[in-house]
C-alpha positions as CSV (number, residue, x, y, z in Angstrom):
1,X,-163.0,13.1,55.2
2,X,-163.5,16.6,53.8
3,X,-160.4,18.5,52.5
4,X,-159.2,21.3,53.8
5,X,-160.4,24.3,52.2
6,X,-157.4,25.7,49.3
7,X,-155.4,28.6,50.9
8,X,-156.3,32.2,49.1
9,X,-153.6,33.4,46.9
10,X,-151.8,36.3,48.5
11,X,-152.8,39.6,47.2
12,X,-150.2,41.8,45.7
13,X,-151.1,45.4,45.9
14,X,-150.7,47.0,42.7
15,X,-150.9,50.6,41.7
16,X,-154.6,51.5,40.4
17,X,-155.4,52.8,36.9
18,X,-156.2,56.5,37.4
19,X,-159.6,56.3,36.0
20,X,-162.3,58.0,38.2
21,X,-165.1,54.8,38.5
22,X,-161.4,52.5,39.6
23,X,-160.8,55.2,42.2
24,X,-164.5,55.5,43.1
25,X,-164.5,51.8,43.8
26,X,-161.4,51.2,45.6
27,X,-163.1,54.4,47.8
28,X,-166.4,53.1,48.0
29,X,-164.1,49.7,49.9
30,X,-163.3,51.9,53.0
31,X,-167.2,51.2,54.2
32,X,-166.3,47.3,54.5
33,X,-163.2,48.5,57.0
34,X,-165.6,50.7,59.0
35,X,-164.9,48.3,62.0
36,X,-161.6,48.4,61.9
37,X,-161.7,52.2,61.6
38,X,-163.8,52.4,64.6
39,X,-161.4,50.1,66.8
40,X,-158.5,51.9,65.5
41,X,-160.0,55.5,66.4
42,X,-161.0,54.2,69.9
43,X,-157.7,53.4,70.2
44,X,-156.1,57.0,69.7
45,X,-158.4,57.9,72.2
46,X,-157.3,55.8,75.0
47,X,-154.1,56.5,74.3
48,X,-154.1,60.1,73.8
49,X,-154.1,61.5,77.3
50,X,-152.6,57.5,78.7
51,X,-151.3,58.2,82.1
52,X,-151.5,61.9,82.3
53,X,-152.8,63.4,84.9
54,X,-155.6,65.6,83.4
55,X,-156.7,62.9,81.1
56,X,-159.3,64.6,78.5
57,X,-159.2,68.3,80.1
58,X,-156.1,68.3,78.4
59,X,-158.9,68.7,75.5
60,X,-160.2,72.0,77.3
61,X,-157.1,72.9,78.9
62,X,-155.1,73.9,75.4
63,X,-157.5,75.7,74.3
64,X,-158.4,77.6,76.9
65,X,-155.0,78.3,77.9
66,X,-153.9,79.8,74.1
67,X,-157.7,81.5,74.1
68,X,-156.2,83.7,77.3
69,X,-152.8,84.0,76.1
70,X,-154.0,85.3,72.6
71,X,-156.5,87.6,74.3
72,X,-154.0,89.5,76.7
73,X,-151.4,89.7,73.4
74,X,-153.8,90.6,71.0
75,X,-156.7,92.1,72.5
76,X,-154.5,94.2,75.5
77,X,-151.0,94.9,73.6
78,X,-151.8,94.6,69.7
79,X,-155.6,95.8,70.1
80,X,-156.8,94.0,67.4
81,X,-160.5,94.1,66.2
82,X,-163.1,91.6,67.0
83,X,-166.1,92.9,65.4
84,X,-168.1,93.9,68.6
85,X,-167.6,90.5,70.2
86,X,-165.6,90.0,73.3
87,X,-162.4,89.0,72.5
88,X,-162.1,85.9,74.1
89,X,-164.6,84.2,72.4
90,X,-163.9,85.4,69.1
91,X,-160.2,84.2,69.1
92,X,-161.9,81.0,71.1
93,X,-164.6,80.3,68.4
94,X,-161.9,80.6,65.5
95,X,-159.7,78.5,67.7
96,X,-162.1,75.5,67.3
97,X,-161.7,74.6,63.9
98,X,-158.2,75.5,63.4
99,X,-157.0,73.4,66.5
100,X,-159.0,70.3,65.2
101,X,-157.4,71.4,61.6
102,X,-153.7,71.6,63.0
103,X,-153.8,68.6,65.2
104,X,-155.6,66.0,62.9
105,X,-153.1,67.3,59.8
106,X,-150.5,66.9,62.1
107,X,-151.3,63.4,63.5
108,X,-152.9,61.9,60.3
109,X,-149.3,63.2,58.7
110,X,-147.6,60.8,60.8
111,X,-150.0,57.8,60.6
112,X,-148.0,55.5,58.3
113,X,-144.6,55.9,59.5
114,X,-145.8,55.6,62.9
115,X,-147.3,51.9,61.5
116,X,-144.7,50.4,59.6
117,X,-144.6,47.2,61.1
118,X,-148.4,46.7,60.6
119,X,-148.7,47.5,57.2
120,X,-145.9,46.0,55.9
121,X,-147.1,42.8,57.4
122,X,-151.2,43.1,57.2
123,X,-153.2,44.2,54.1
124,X,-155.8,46.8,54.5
125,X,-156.7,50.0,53.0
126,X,-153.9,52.1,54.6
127,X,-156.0,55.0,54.3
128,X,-158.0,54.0,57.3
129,X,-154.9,55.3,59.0
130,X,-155.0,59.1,58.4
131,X,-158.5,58.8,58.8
132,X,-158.4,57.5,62.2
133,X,-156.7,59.8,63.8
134,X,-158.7,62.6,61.6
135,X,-161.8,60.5,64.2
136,X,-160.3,60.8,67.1
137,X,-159.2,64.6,67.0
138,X,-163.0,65.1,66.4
139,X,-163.6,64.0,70.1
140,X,-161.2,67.1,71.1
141,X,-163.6,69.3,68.8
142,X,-166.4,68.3,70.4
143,X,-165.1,68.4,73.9
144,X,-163.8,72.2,73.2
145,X,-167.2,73.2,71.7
146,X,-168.9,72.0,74.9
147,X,-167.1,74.5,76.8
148,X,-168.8,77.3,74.7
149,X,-171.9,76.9,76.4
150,X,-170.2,78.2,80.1
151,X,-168.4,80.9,77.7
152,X,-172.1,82.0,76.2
153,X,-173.6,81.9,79.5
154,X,-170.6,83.9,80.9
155,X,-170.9,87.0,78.3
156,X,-174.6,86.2,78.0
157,X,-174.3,85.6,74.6
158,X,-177.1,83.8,72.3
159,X,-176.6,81.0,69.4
160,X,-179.6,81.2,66.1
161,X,-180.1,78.4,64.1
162,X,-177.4,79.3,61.6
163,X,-175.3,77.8,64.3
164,X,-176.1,74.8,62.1
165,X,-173.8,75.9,59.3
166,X,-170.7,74.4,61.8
167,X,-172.0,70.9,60.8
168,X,-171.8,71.2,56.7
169,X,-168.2,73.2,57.9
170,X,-166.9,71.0,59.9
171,X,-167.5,68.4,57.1
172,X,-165.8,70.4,54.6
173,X,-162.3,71.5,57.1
174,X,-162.5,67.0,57.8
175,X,-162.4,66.6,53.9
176,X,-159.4,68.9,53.4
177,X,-157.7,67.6,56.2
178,X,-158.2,64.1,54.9
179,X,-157.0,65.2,51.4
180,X,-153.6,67.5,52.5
181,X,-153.0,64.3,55.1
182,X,-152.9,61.3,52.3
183,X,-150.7,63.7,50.2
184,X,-148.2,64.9,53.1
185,X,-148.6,61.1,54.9
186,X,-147.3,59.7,51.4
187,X,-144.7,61.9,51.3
188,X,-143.3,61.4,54.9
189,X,-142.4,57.5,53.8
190,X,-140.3,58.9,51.4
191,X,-139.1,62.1,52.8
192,X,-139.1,62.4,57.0
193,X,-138.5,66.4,56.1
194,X,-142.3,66.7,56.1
195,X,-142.9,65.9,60.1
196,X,-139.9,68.6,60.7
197,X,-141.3,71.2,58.8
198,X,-144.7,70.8,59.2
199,X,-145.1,72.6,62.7
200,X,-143.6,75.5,61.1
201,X,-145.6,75.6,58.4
202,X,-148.8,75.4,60.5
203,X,-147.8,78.4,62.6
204,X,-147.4,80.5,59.5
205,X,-151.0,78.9,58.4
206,X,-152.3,80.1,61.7
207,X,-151.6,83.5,61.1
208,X,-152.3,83.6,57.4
209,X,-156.1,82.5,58.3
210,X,-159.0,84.9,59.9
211,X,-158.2,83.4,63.5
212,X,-156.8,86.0,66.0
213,X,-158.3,88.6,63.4
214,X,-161.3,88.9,61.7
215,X,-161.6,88.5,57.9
216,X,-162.8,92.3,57.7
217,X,-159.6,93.5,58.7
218,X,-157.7,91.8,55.6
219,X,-157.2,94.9,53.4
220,X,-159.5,94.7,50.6
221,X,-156.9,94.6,47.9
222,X,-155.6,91.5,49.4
223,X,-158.6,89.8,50.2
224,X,-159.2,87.8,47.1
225,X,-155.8,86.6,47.0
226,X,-156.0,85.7,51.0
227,X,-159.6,83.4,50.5
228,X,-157.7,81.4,48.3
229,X,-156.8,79.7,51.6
230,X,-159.9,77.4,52.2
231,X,-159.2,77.5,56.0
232,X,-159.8,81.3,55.9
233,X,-163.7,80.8,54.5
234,X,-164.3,77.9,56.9
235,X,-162.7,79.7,59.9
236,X,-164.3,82.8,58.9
237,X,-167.5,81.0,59.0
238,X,-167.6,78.8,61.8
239,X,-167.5,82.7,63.6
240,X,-170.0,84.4,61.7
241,X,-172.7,81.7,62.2
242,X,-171.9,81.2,65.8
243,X,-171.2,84.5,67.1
244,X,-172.9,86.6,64.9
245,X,-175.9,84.6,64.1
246,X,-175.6,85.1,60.0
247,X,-174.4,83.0,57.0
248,X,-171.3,82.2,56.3
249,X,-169.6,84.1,53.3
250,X,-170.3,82.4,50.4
251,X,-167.6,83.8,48.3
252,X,-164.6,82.5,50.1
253,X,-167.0,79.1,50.9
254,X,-167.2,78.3,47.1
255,X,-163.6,78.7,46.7
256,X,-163.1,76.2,49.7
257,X,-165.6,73.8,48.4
258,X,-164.0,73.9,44.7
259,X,-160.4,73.3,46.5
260,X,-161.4,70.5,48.7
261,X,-163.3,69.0,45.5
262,X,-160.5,69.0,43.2
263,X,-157.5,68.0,45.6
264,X,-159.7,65.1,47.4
265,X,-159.7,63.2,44.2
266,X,-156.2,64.1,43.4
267,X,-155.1,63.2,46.7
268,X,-156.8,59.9,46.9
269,X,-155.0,59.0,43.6
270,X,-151.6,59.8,44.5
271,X,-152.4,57.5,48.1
272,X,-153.2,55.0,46.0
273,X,-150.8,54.7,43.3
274,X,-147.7,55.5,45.9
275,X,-149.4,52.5,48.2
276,X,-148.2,49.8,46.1
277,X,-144.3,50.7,46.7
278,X,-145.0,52.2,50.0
279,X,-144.0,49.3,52.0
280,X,-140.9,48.0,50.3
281,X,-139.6,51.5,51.0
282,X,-141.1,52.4,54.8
């Protein structure tokens, strides 16, 4: 008779050493959860719009409705510039990759409170969390940039091939959602303050980045203080390549890039040493 097999010792989750090849590694791990991150992102998804009437319009509806609401305030009353571009789809274009920015920091903020009881009780790399939901908001972008192409057709509007420069973007607004979400995520075990203030603090955002404005209209002695936030060169490009057919601004893009590339490893270091006392305190 063949023995049972010996039981595997349980693991005990310790804070890593902050050296970058450690941190690289215990990244590089996330590709062996991929199926669990895809199972987990399917299932925000289903039950985002659960038993509500409108389902996924509710993924054109917001938009739409804040792109009218914006344009009577701002365009009728306030008269604010939109660089020869109807000003529907200007505010709508900039709307895209802010909305996906707000909601996926906002969600992904949440992720491990919201999951106590599974990661106190099941080991995984509880980073999959935050980057779930960061998934499943990327549905809502994609559904909202569909409804550019009645908008286009509409004010008979064209696209170029630098419409292209939304891909390499888009990557770069996930990454810094990603990074501010392990950092605020970590700190909402320890301090509930964070889901409270955060609305707040994304309305402010909102209006501190190019989105019911252009960039242009920044005055210039303010301008190199305002690109500092890396929203501002990736909102401010998503417009220029898709509504004005040019590259994006490089000079607010490098200091976007060099953000995101210093806090994503910074980020992922603090996740990972907090994780180990996360769930005696959650």
């Amino acid at each position: 008779m063949n023995s049972p097999p010996p039981l595997s010792a349980p693991r005990t989750i310790q804070p890593p050493s902050f050296s970058p090849s450690r941190l690289l590694s215990q990244f590089w791990r996330l590709t062996e959860y991929w199926d669990l991150l895809l199972t987990l992102s399917l299932h925000r998804i289903r039950i985002r719009y659960k038993q509500s009437l409108l389902g996924g319009a509710w993924a054109v509806f917001q938009p739409l409705s804040l792109m009218i609401i914006y344009t009577i305030i701002f365009s009728k009353v306030a008269r604010m510039p939109s660089e020869g571009a109807p000003y529907a789809i200007f505010v709508y274009v900039a709307m895209l990759p802010w909305n996906f920015f707000a909601a996926s920091l906002t969600s992904a903020s949440n992720s491990l409170v919201s999951h106590n009881t599974l990661i106190t009780k099941v080991y995984f790399p509880w980073e999959v969390l935050p980057l779930s939901y960061l998934v499943a908001t990327s549905i809502d972008f994609l559904i909202g940039v569909l409804v550019l192409i009645p908008l286009f057709v509409w004010f008979q509007m064209g696209v170029t091939l630098h419409v292209l420069w939304v891909i390499p973007l888009m990557a770069l607004a996930a990454a810094f959602v990603f990074s501010l979400s392990m950092i605020l995520a970590t700190i909402q075990v320890y301090f509930r303050d964070i889901g409270l203030a955060l609305p707040l603090l994304l309305q402010l955002w909102m209006f501190a980045s190019p989105v019911v404005y252009p960039l242009s209209a920044v005055p210039e002695r303010f301008q190199a203080w305002f690109v500092l936030n890396p929203m501002a060169g990736i909102v401010d490009g998503v417009r220029r390549c898709v509504l004005h057919g040019a590259s994006p601004d490089f000079h607010s893009l490098r200091i976007s890039l060099l953000t995101v590339l210093l806090l994503l490893p910074v980020a992922y270091g603090f996740f990972k040493h907090k994780e180990a006392s996360m769930a005696d305190v959650i």
